[in-house]
C-alpha positions in Angstrom: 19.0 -9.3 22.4 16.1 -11.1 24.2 13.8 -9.8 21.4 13.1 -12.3 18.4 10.9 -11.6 15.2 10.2 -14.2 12.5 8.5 -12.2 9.7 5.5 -13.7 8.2 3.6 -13.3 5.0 0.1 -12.5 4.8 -2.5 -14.0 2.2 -6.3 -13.1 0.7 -8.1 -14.9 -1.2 -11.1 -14.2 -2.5 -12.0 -12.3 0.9 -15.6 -10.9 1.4 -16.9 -8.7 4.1 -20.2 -7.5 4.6 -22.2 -5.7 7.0 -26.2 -6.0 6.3 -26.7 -5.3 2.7 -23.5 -3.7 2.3 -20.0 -5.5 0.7 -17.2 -3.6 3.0 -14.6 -5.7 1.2 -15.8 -7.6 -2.2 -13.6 -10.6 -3.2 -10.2 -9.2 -2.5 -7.2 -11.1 -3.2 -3.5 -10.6 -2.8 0.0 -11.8 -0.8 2.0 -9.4 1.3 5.6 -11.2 1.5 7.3 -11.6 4.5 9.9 -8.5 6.0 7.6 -5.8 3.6 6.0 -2.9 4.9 2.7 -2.8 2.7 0.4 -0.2 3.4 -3.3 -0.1 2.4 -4.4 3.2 0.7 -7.4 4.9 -0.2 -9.9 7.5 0.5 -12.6 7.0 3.5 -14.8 3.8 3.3 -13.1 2.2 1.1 -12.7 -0.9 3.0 -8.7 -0.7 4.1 -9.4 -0.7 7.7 -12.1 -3.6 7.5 -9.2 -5.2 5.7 -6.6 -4.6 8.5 -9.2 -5.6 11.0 -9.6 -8.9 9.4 -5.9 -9.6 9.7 -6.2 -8.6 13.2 -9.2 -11.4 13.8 -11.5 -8.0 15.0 -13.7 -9.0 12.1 -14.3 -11.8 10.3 -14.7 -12.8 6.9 -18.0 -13.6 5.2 -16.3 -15.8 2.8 -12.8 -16.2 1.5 -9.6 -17.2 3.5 -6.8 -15.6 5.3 -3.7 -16.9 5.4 -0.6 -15.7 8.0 2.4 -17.9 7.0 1.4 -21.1 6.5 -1.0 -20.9 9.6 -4.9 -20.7 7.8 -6.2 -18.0 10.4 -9.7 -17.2 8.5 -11.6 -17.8 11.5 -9.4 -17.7 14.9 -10.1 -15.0 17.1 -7.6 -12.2 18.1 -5.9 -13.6 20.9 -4.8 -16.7 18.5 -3.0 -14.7 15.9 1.0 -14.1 15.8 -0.1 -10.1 15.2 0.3 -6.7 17.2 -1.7 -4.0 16.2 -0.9 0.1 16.8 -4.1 2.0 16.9 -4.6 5.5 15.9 -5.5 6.9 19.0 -2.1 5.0 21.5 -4.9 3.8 23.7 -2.2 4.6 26.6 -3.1 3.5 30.4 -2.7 6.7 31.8 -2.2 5.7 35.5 0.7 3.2 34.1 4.0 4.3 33.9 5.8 3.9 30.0 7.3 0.7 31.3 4.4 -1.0 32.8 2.2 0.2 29.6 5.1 -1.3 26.9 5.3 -4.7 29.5 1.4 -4.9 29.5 0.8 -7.3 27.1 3.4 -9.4 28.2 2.2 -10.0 31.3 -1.1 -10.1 30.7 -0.1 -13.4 28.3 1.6 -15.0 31.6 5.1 -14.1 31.4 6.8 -13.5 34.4 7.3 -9.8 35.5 11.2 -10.4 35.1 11.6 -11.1 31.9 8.8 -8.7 30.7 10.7 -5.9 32.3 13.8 -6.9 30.2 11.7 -7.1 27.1 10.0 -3.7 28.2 13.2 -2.0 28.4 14.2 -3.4 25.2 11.3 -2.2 23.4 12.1 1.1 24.4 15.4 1.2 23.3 14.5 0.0 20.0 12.4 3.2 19.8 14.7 5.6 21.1 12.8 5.8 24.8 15.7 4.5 26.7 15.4 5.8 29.8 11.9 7.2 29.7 10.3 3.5 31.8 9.3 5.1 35.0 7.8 8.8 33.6 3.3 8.6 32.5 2.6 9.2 29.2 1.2 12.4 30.2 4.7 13.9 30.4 5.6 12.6 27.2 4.8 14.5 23.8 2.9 13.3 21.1 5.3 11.3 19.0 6.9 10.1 22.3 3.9 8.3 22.9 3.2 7.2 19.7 6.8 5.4 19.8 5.5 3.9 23.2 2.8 2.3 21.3 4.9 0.9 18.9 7.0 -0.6 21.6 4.3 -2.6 22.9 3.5 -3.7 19.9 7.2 -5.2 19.1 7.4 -6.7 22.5 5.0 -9.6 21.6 7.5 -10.8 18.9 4.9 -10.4 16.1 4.9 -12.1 12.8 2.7 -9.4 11.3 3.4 -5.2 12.7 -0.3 -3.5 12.1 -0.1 0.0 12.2 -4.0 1.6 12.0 -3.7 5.6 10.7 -0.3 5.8 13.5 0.5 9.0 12.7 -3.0 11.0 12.2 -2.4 12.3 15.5 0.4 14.2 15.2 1.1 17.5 13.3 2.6 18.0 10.1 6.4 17.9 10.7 6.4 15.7 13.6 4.7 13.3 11.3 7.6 13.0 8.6 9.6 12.3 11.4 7.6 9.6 12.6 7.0 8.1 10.2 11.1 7.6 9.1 11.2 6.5 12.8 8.8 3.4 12.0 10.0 3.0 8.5 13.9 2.9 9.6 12.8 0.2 13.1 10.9 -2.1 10.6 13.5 -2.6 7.9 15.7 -2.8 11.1 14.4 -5.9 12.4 13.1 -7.1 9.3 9.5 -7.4 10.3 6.4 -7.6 7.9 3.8 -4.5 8.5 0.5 -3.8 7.0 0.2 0.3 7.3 -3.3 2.1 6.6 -3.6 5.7 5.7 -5.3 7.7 3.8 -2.6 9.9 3.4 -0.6 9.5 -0.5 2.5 11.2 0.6 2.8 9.2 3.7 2.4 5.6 2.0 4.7 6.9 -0.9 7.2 7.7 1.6 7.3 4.5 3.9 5.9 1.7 1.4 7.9 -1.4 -0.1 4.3 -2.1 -2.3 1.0 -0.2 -2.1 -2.6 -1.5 -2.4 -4.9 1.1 -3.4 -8.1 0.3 -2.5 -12.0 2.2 -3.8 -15.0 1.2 -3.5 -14.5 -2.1 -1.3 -12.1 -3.4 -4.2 -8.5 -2.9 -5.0 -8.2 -0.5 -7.5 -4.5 -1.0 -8.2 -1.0 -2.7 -6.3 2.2 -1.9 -7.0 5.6 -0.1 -5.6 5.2 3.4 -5.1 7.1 4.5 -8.2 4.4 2.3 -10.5 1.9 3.5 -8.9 2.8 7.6 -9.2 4.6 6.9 -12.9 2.1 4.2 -14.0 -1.1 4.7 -13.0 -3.5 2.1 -13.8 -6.9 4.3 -14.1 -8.0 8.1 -13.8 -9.3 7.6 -9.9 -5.6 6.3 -9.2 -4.0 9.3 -11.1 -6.3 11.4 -9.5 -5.5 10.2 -6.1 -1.7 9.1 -5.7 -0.2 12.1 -7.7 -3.0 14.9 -7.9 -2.8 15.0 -11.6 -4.2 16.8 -14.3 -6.4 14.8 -16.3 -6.6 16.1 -19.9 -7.7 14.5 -23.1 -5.3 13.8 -25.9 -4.6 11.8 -29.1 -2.6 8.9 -30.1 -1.4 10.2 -33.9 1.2 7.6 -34.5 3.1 4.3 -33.0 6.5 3.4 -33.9 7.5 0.1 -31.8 6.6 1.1 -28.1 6.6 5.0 -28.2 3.3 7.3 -29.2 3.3 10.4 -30.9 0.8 12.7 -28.8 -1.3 15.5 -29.6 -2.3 17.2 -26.4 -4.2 20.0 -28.3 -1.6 21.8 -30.2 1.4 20.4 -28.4 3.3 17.1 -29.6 5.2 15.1 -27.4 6.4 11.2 -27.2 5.2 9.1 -24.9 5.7 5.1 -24.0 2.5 3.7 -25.6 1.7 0.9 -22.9 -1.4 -1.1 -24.0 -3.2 2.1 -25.3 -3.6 2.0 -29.8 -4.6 5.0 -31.9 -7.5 7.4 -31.4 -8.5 9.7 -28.5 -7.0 8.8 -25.0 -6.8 10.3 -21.5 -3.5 11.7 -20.5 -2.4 11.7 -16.7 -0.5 15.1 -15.9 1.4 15.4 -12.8 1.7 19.1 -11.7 5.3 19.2 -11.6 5.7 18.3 -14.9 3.9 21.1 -16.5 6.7 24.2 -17.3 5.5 27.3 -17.6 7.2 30.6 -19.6 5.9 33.9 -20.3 4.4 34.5 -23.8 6.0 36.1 -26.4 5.7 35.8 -30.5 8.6 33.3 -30.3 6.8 30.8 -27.9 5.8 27.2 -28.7 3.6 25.1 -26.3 0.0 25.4 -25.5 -2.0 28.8 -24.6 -3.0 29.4 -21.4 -3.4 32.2 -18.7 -2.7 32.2 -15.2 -5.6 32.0 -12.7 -4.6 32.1 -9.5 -0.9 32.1 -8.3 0.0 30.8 -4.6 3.7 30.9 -3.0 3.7 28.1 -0.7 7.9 29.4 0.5 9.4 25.7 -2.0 7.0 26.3 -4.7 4.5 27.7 -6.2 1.2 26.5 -7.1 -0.9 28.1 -10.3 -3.9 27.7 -11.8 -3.8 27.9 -15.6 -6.9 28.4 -18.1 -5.3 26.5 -21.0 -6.4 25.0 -24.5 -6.7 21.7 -23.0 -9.0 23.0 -19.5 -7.6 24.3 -16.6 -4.3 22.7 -14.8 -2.8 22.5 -11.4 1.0 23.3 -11.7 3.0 23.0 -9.2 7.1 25.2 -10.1 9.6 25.5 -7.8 11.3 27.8 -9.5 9.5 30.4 -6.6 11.9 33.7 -7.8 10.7 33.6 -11.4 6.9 33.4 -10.0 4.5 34.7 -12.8 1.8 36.7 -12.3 -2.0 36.4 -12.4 -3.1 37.7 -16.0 -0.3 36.6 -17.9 -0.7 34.9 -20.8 1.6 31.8 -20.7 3.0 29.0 -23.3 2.7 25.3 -21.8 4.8 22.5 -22.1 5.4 19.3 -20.9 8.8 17.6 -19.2 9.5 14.0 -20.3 8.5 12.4 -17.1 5.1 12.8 -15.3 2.7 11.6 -18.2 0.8 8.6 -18.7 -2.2 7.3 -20.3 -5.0 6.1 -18.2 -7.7 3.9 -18.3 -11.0 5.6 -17.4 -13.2 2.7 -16.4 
């Protein structure tokens, strides 16, 4: 294998960005360590992809520093960074054949035209386009090409993979695919990669660690299970799992569990750092259960709004004691139907208190 990768880390600290009057990125800090896929989350202007630029050396910090290994690179332009970056749109040569577009970079950095070609077809291989060298991209589909982007990327030998929205591109299954494509070659060769989306079940899906980033500031970090199990505030709740935010009351501690009134509905919940008094409870959709009413039921009171079958679940709206609720039940051949009066009760995963500052 002519192809070598030496994974390296990436550092923040204290990193600023602004444009005019306006903080892009404000103070941001935090260490990405080498051979992880990390991918920066959050919803539109946020600041993740002035943050990926600013590995790149496309933008500049206004203060701070920027560490990749032990190289300080706070201020080095582009070309002197151990990086590759994947854009969101391929940015293809369309007059270049696959080969000559994966070999591009390579030769455009001096190396001789042999050795790029091996490197070329080893890219290609890696990604599963054996074969595909001498065809345009125009006769290759969608994910085909994104895989030729990623190729080009790899053959430069990166330190640091950065991937910018890679898969908004393609449609909804070819996406899943992808996306276990690039999350299977990275782990493969052990290479670090920064990954922005804006999409939760896409950095849930392909993430070692997740930085969730709102309002030019990280909101929270964490693997992808802490961050959908433990969510640090009501925006992260909100935004990594969908969930029902309802309030509630602590009623009693014993050691690390709270007993919880969620209107008239008790349940037992780890207490985190939350004491007694009125709190807001995280709901994730899937863990609300549903029954049909009767004089025997327990649980909460509600009715059912609006009932969709989506063919592996079904999603209701519920008018309950506690405000209305997203539920999501796969149970899809017990579906209930709109008017029924329902009891509502909680599993024993899928809650959490939040913070709502």
């Amino acid at each position: 294998m002519s192809l070598n990768y030496r994974a390296g880390s990436v550092s923040f600290e204290n990193v600023t960005k602004t444009f005019g009057d306006v903080n892009a990125i404000d103070k941001v800090s935090f260490t990405i360590e080498p051979g992880n896929l990390v991918t920066l989350l959050g919803p539109s202007g946020c600041g993740k992809t002035t943050t990926l630029r600013m590995i790149a050396g496309l933008e500049h910090p206004t203060s701070g520093r920027i560490m990749i290994g032990d190289k300080e690179v706070t201020h080095l332009p582009a070309t002197d960074r151990d990086v590759s970056m994947v854009f969101q749109s391929y940015a293809l040569f369309p007059h270049m054949t696959v080969a000559e577009n994966v070999a591009y970079g390579l030769t455009a950095s001096g190396i001789n035209k042999i050795e790029a070609k091996e490197k070329s077809e080893e890219g290609l291989e890696l990604v599963g386009l054996g074969g595909y060298g001498q065809r345009l991209p125009s006769e290759l589909s969608g994910g085909q090409q994104q895989r030729v982007a990623v190729a080009r990327a790899l053959v430069l030998e990166p330190e640091v993979l950065l991937l910018d929205e890679p898969l908004s591109n393609l449609d909804a299954k070819l996406r899943r695919h992808v996306r276990e494509e690039i999350r299977e070659l990275q782990q493969k060769i052990g290479l670090t990669a920064v990954y922005v989306t804006h999409d939760q079940e896409e950095a849930l899906a392909v993430s070692d660690r997740i930085i969730v980033m709102n309002r030019s500031v990280i909101a929270q970090e964490g693997s992808p299970r802490e961050l959908y199990e433990q969510p640090a505030s009501t925006f992260i709740a909100d935004f990594i799992g969908d969930a029902n935010l309802v309030d509630a009351d602590i009623i009693d501690i014993k050691g690390d569990t709270a007993e919880v009134a969620v209107g008239s509905f008790r349940c037992f919940l780890p207490l985190r750092d939350f004491s007694k008094g009125r709190v807001k409870l995280a709901v994730h959709p899937s863990a609300i259960r549903l029954s049909k009413r009767d004089n025997q039921s327990s649980g909460l009171t509600g009715n059912v709004r609006r009932a969709t079958y989506l063919g592996s679940q079904m999603q209701y709206e519920v008018d309950s004691e506690v405000g209305r609720l997203f539920v999501v039940d796969f149970h899809v051949d017990q579906a209930i139907a709109v008017g029924s009066d329902v009891a509502i009760t909680f599993s024993d995963r899928g809650l959490a208190f939040v913070k709502t500052a």
